[in-house]
KELO-610039 format. One record per residue (C-alpha): x, y, z; residue number from 1; residue in three letters. Coordinates in pm, whole numbers, m for minus. Example, Ala and Ser with C-alpha at 12.3 -4.5 7.8 and 13.67 -1.06 7.14 Angstrom:
residues 2
+--------+--------+--------+-----+---------+
!     xx !     yy !     zz ! num ! residuo !
+--------+--------+--------+-----+---------+
!   1230 !   m450 !    780 !   1 !     ALA !
!   1367 !   m106 !    714 !   2 !     SER !
+--------+--------+--------+-----+---------+
***
This chain:
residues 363
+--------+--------+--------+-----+---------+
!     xx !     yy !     zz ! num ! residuo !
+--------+--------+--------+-----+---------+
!  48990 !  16561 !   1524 !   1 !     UNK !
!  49217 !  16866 !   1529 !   2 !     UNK !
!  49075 !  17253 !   1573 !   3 !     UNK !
!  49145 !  17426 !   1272 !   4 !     UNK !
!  49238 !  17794 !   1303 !   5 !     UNK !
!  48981 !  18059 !   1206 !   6 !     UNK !
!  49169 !  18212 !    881 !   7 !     UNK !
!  48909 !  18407 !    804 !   8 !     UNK !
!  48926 !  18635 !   1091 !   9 !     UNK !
!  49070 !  18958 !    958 !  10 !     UNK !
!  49307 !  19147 !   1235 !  11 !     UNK !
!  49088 !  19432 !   1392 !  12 !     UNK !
!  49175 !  19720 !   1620 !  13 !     UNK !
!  49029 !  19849 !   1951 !  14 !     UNK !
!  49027 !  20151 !   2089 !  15 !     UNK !
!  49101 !  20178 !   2511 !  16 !     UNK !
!  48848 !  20407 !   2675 !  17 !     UNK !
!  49053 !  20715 !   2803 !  18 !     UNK !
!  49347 !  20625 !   2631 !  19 !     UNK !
!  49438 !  20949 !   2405 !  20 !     UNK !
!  49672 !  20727 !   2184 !  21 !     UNK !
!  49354 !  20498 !   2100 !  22 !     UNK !
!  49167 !  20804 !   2063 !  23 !     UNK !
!  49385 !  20949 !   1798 !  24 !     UNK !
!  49430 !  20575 !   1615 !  25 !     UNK !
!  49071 !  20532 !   1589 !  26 !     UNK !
!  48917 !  20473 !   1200 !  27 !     UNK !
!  48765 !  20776 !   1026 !  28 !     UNK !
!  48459 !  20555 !    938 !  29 !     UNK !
!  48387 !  20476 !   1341 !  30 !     UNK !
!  48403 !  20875 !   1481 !  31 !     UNK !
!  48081 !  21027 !   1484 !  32 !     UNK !
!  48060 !  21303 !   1231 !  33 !     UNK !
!  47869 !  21639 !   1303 !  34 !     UNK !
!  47557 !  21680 !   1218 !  35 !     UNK !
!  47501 !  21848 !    924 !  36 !     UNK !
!  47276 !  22164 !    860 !  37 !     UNK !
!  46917 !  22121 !    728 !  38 !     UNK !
!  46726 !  22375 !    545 !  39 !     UNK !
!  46359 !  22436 !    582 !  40 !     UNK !
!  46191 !  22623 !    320 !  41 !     UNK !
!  45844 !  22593 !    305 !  42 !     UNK !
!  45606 !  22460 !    571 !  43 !     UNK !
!  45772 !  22499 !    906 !  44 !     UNK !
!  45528 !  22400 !   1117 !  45 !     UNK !
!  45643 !  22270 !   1469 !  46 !     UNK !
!  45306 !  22298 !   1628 !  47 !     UNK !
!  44956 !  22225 !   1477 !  48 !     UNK !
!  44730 !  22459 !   1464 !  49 !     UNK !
!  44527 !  22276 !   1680 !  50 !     UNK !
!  44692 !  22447 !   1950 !  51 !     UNK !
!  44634 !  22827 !   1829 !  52 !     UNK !
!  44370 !  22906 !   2084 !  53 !     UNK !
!  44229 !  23166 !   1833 !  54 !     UNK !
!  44219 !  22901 !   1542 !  55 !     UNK !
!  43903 !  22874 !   1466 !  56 !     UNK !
!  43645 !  23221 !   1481 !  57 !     UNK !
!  43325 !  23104 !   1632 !  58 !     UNK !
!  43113 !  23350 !   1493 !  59 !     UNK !
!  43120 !  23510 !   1160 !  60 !     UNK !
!  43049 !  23897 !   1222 !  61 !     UNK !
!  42993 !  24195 !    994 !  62 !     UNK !
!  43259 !  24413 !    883 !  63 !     UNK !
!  43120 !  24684 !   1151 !  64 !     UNK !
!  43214 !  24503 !   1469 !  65 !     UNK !
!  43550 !  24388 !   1345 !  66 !     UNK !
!  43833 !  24555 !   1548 !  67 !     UNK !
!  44143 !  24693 !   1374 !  68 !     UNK !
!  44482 !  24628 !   1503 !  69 !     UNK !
!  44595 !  24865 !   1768 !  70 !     UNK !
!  44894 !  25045 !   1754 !  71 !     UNK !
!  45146 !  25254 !   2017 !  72 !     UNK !
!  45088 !  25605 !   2003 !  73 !     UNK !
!  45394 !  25843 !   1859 !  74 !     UNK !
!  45501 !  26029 !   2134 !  75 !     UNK !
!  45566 !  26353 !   2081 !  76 !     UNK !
!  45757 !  26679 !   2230 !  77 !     UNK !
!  45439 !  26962 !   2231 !  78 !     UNK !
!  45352 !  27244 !   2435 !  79 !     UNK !
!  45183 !  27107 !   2694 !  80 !     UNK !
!  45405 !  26851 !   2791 !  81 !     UNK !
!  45711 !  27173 !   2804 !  82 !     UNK !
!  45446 !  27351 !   2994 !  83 !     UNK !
!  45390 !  27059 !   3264 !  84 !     UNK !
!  45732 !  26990 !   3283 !  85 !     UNK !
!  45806 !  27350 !   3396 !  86 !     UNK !
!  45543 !  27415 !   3612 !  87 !     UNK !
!  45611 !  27080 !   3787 !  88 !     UNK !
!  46023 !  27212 !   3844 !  89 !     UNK !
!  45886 !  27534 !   3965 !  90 !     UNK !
!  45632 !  27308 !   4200 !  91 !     UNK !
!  45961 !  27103 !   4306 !  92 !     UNK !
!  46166 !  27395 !   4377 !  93 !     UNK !
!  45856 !  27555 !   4589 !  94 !     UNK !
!  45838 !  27211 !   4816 !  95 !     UNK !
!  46181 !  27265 !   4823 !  96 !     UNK !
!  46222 !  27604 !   4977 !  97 !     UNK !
!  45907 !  27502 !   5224 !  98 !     UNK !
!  46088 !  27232 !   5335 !  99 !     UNK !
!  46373 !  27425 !   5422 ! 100 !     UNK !
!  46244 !  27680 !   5563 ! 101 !     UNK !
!  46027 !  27370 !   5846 ! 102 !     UNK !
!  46379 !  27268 !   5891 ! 103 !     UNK !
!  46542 !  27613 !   6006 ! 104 !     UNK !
!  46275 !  27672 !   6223 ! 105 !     UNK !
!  46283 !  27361 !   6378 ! 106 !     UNK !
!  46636 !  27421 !   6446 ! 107 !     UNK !
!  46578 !  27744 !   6593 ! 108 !     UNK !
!  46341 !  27607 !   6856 ! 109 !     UNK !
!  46519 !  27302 !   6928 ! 110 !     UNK !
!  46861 !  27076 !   6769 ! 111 !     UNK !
!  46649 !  26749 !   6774 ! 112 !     UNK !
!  46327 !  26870 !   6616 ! 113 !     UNK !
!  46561 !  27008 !   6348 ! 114 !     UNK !
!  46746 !  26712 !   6307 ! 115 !     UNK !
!  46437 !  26467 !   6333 ! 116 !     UNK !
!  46270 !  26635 !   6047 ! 117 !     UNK !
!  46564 !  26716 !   5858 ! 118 !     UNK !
!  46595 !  26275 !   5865 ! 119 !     UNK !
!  46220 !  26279 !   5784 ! 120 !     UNK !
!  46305 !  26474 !   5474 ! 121 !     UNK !
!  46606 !  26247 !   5374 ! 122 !     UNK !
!  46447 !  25918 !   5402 ! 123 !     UNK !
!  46155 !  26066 !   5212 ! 124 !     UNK !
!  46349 !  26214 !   4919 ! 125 !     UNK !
!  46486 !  25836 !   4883 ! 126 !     UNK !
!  46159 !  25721 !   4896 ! 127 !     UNK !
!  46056 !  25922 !   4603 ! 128 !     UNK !
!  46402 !  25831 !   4386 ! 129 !     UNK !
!  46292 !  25490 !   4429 ! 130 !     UNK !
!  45926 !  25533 !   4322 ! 131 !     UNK !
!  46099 !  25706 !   3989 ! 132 !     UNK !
!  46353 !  25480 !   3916 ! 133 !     UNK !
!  46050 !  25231 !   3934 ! 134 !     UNK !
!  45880 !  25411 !   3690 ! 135 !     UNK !
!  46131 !  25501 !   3434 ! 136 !     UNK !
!  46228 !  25094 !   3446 ! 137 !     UNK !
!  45852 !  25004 !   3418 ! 138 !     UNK !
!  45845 !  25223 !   3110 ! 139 !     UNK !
!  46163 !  25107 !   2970 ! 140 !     UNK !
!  46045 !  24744 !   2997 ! 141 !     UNK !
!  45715 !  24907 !   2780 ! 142 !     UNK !
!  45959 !  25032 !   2523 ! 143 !     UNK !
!  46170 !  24719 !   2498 ! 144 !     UNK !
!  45883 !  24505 !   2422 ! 145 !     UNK !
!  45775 !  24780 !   2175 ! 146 !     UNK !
!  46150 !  24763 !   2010 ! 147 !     UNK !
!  46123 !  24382 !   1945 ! 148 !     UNK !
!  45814 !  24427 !   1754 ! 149 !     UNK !
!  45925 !  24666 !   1614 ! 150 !     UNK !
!  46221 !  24471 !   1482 ! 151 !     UNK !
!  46030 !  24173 !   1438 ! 152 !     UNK !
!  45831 !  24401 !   1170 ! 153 !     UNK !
!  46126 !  24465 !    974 ! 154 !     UNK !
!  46297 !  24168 !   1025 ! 155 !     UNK !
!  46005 !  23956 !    850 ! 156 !     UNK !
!  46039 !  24193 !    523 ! 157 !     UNK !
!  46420 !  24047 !    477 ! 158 !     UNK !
!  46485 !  23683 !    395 ! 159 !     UNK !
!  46817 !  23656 !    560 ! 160 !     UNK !
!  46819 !  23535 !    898 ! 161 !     UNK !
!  47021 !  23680 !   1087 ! 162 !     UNK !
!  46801 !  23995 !   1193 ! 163 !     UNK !
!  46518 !  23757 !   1261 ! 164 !     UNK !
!  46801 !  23560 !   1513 ! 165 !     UNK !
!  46869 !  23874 !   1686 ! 166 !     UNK !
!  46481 !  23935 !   1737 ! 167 !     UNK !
!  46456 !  23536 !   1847 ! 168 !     UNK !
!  46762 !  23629 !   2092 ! 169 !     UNK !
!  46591 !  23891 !   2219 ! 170 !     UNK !
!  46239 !  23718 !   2294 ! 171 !     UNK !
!  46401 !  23413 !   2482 ! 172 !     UNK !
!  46622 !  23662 !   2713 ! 173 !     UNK !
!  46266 !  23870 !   2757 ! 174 !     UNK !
!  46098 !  23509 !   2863 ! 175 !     UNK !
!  46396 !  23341 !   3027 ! 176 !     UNK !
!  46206 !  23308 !   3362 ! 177 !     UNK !
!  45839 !  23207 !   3218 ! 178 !     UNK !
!  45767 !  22849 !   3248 ! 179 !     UNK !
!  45498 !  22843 !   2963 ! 180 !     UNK !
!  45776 !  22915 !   2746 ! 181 !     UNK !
!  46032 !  22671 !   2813 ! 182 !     UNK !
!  45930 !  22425 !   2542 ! 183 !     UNK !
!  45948 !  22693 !   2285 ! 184 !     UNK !
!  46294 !  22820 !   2399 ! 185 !     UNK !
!  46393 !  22455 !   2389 ! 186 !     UNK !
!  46253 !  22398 !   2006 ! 187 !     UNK !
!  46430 !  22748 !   1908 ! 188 !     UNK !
!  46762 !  22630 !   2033 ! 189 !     UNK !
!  46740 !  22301 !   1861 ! 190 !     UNK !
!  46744 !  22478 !   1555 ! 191 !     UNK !
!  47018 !  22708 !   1604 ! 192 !     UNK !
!  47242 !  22542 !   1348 ! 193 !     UNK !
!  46974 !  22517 !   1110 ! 194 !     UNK !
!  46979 !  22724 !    760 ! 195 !     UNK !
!  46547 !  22866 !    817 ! 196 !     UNK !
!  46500 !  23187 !    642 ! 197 !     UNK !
!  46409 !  23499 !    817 ! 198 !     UNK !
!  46021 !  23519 !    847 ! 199 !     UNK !
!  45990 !  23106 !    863 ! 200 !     UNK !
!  46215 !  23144 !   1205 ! 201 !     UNK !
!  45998 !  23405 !   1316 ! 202 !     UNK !
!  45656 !  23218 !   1283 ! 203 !     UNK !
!  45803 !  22921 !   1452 ! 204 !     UNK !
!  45939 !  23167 !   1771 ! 205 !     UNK !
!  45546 !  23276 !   1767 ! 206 !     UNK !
!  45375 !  22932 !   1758 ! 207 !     UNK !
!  45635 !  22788 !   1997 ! 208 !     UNK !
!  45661 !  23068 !   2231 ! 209 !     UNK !
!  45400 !  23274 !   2224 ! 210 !     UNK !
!  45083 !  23037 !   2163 ! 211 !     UNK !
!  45077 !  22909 !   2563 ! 212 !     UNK !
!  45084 !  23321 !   2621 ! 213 !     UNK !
!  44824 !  23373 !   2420 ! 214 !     UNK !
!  44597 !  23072 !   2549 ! 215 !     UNK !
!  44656 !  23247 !   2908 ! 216 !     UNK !
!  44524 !  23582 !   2751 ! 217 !     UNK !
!  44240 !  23465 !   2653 ! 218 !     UNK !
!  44164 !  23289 !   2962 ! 219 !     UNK !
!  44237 !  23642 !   3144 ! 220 !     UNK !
!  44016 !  23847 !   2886 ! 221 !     UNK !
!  43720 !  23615 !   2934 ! 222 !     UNK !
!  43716 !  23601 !   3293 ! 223 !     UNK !
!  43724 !  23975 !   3325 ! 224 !     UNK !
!  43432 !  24005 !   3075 ! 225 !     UNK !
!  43227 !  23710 !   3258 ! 226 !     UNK !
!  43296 !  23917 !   3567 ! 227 !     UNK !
!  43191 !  24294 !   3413 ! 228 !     UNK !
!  42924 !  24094 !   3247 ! 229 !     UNK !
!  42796 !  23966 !   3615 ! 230 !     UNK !
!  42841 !  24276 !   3802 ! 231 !     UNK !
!  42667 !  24493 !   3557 ! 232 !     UNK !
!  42379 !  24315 !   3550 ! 233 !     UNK !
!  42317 !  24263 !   3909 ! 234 !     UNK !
!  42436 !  24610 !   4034 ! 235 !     UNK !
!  42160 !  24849 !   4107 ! 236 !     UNK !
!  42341 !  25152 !   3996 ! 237 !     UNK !
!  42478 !  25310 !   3688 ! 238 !     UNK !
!  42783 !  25450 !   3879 ! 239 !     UNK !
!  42913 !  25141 !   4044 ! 240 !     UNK !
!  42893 !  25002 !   3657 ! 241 !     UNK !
!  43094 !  25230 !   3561 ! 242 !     UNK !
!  43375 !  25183 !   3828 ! 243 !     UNK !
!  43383 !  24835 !   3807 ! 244 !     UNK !
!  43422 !  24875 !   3455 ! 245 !     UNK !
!  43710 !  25074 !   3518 ! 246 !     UNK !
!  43848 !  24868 !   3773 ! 247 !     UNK !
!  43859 !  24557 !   3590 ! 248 !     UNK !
!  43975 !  24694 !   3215 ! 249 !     UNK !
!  44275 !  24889 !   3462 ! 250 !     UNK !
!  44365 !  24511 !   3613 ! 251 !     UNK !
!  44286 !  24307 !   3271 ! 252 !     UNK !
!  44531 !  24557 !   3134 ! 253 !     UNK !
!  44793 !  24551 !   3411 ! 254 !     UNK !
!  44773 !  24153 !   3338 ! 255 !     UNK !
!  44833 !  24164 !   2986 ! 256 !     UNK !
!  45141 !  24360 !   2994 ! 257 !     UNK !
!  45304 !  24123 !   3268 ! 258 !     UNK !
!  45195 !  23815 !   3119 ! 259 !     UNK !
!  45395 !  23954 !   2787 ! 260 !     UNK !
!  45719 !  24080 !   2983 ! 261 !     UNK !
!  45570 !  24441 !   3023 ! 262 !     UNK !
!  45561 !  24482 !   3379 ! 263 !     UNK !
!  45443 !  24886 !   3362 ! 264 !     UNK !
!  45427 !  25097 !   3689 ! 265 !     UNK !
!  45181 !  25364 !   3709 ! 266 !     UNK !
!  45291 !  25593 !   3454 ! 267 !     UNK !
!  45338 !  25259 !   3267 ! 268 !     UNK !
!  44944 !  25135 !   3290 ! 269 !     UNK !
!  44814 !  25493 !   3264 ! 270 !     UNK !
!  45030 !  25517 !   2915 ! 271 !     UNK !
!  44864 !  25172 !   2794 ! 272 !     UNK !
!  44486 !  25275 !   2905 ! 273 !     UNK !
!  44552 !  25615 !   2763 ! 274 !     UNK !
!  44687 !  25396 !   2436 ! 275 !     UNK !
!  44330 !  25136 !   2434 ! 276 !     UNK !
!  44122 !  25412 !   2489 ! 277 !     UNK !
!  44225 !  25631 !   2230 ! 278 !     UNK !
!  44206 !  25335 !   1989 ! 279 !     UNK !
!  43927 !  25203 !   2071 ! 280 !     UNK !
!  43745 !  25594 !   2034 ! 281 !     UNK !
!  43946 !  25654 !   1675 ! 282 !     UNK !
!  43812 !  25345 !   1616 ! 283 !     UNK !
!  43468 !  25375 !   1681 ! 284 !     UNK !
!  43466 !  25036 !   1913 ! 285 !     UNK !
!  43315 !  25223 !   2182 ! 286 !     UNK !
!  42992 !  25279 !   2022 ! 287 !     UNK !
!  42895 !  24991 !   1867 ! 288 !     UNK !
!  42737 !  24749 !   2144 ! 289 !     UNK !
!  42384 !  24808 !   2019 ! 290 !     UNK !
!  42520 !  24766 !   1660 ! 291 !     UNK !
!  42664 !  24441 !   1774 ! 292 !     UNK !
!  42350 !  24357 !   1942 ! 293 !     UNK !
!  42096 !  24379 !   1659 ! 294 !     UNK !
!  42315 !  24269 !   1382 ! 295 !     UNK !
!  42479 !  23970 !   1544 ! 296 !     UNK !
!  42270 !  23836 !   1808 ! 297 !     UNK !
!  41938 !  23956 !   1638 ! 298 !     UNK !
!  41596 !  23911 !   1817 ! 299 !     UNK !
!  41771 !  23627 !   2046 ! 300 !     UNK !
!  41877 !  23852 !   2316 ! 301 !     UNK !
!  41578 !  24041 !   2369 ! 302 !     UNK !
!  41359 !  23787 !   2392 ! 303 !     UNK !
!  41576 !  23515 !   2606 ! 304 !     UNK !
!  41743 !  23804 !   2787 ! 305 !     UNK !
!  41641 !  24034 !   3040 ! 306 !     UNK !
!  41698 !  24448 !   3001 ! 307 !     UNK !
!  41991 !  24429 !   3265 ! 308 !     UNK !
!  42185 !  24117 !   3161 ! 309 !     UNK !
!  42185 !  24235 !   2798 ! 310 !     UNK !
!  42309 !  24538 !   2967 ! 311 !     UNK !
!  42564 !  24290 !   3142 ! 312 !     UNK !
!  42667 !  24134 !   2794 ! 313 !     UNK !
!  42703 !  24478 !   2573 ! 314 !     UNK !
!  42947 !  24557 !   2890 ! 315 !     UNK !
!  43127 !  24244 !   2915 ! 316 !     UNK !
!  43207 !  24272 !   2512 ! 317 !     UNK !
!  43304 !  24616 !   2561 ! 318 !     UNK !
!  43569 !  24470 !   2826 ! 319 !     UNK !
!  43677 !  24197 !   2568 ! 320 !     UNK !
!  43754 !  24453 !   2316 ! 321 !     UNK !
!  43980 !  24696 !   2551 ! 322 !     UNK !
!  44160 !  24305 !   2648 ! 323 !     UNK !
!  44189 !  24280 !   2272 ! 324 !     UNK !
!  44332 !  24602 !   2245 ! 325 !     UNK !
!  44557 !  24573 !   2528 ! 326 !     UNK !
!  44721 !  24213 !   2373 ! 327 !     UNK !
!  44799 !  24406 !   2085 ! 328 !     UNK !
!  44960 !  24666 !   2232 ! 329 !     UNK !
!  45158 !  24469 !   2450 ! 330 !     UNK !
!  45232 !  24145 !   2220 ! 331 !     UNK !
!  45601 !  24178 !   2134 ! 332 !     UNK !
!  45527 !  24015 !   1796 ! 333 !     UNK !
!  45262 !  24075 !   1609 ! 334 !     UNK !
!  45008 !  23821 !   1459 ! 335 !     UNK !
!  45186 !  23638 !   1151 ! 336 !     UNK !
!  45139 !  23257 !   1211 ! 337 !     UNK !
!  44848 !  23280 !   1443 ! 338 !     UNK !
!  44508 !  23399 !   1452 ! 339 !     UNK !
!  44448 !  23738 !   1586 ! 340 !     UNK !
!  44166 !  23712 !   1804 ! 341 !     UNK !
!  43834 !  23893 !   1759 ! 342 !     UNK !
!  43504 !  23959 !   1938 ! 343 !     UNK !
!  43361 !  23693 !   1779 ! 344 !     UNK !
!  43575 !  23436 !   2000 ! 345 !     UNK !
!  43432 !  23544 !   2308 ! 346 !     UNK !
!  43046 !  23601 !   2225 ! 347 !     UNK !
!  42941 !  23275 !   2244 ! 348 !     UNK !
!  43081 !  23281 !   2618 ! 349 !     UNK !
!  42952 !  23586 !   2703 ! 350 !     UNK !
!  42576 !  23495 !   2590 ! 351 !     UNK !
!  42571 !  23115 !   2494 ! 352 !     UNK !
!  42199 !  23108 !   2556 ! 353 !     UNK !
!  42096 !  23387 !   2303 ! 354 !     UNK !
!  42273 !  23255 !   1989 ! 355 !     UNK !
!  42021 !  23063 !   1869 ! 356 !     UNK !
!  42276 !  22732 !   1772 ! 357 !     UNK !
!  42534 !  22925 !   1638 ! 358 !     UNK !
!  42830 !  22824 !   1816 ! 359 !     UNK !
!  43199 !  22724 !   1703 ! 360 !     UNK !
!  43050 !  22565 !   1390 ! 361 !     UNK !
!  42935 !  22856 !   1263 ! 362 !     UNK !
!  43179 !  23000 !    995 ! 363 !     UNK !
+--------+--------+--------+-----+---------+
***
């Protein structure tokens, strides 16, 4: 018995690794063709909404309580501010003269004392150059995360996409060092050669990179209102309520703006407290505790509270709305594909005990 030759073996070619000839000779059919573009239209959802910590409101409260949106102030050239600005160069130019006047007379009585405060003077003046140039960068890093919401604004009125890639751009470069956000920055490059229409990109840069942010907010708004809450009711006086009251709102909204890229210096967070503030007074937010009290909570709170931890609660709520506040001023998107959060999401921390059963199923 003879083998018989395999006839029908057809002749095949092989290609050498890291030969360029083989490279260039290999079939069409075997090269691995690009990818090609897909197109979402409708539905872009990358994340559930399980994961929007303000998904579901836990209690349903009246129109009263409700807190509008806030929004930057215009700022404006007026009188007073042309005013302050001169009387603070004549006030420069005073120190000025004063200071070199100390340093001729210094001179005059002896070369060292003139040239040890004439040093004194120089390493001071520095000092002060750096504590503007901190400022004006602290309020430049306020206005940049003002522009891109700005553009996020308009770019979700226009279907094309390329503003809304520019404002996309703009958010990863502003969150380049956060860890929170580097699953979102990875989903938003995946997608780069993707055809997604303007305001379906945006919604998918705020559920992937924004939605760990805002989990952290929250976290940081309810802690600060647990702590006003606990302070204020303990403390015997009205005056130390007060100042813990500002203490904590001035580091809840310090917080805020660097958890969201802000970063303000002092001019920075006395611009944003100036900013809640007036909001929350145009508002009216600032004068409806009892209201919230007797329409929400009802009977419960007096009669499982006492007098100074009701106190404590109307305090802590007060707290959550200046946090509230303060997210939306310093969010550089505003709320499109998430919940914006409300009052209502952090009452049933604040007084669990004094709801009666209404909790998170309560619609």
């Amino acid at each position: 018995m003879t083998d018989k030759p395999n006839a029908g073996r057809r002749p095949a070619a092989f290609a050498i690794p890291g030969d360029p000839q083989g490279d260039q000779n290999e079939p069409k059919q075997a090269r691995k063709a690009p990818r090609a573009p897909s197109r979402h239209d409708e539905g872009l959802v990358l994340t559930p909404d399980t994961d929007d910590p303000f998904a579901e409101t836990t209690i349903d409260l009246p129109e009263l309580v409700r807190q509008e949106e806030a929004l930057p102030r215009r700022r404006r050239l007026t009188l007073g501010k042309v005013a302050s600005a001169a009387f603070a160069i004549l006030l420069s130019l005073a120190i000025g003269l004063w200071i070199d006047s100390l340093i001729r007379d210094l001179f005059s009585r002896s070369d060292w004392l003139g040239y040890l405060a004439a040093g004194a003077a120089a390493v001071g003046v520095i000092a002060v150059l750096a504590v503007v140039a901190r400022e004006l960068f602290g309020l430049r890093r306020l206005a940049a995360v003002q522009d891109i919401k700005q553009e996020a604004i308009e770019a979700a009125a226009l279907p094309a996409p390329a503003p809304a890639r520019k404002v996309v751009a703009r958010l990863v470069h502003l969150f380049a060092g956060r860890p929170q956000t580097a699953r979102g920055r990875t989903r938003l490059q995946e997608t780069e050669g993707d055809i997604i229409d303007g305001p379906h990109l945006l919604d998918l840069a705020e559920r992937e990179m924004l939605a760990p942010l805002d989990r952290e907010a929250r976290a940081l708004i309810l802690a600060a209102s647990k702590r006003v809450s606990i302070v204020t009711a303990v403390s015997p006086r009205a005056l130390v309520d007060l100042g813990y009251v500002l203490f904590e709102s001035s580091r809840l909204i310090r917080a805020m703006a660097e958890l969201y890229g802000g970063r303000p210096g002092s001019l920075g967070l006395l611009r944003l407290m100036r900013d809640v503030i007036a909001h929350l007074a145009v508002t009216g937010s600032i004068a409806v505790g009892d209201s919230l009290v007797q329409q929400v909570l009802g009977h419960g709170l007096a009669s499982k509270l006492s007098a100074r931890l009701g106190e404590g609660v109307i305090n802590g709520l007060m707290t959550a709305r200046i946090g509230i506040a303060a997210m939306d001023l310093c969010r550089p998107m505003p709320f499109r594909a998430l919940r914006r959060p409300g009052i209502g999401d952090f009452l049933s921390d604040l007084a669990p005990g004094a709801l009666g059963g209404r909790g998170k199923d309560a619609v």
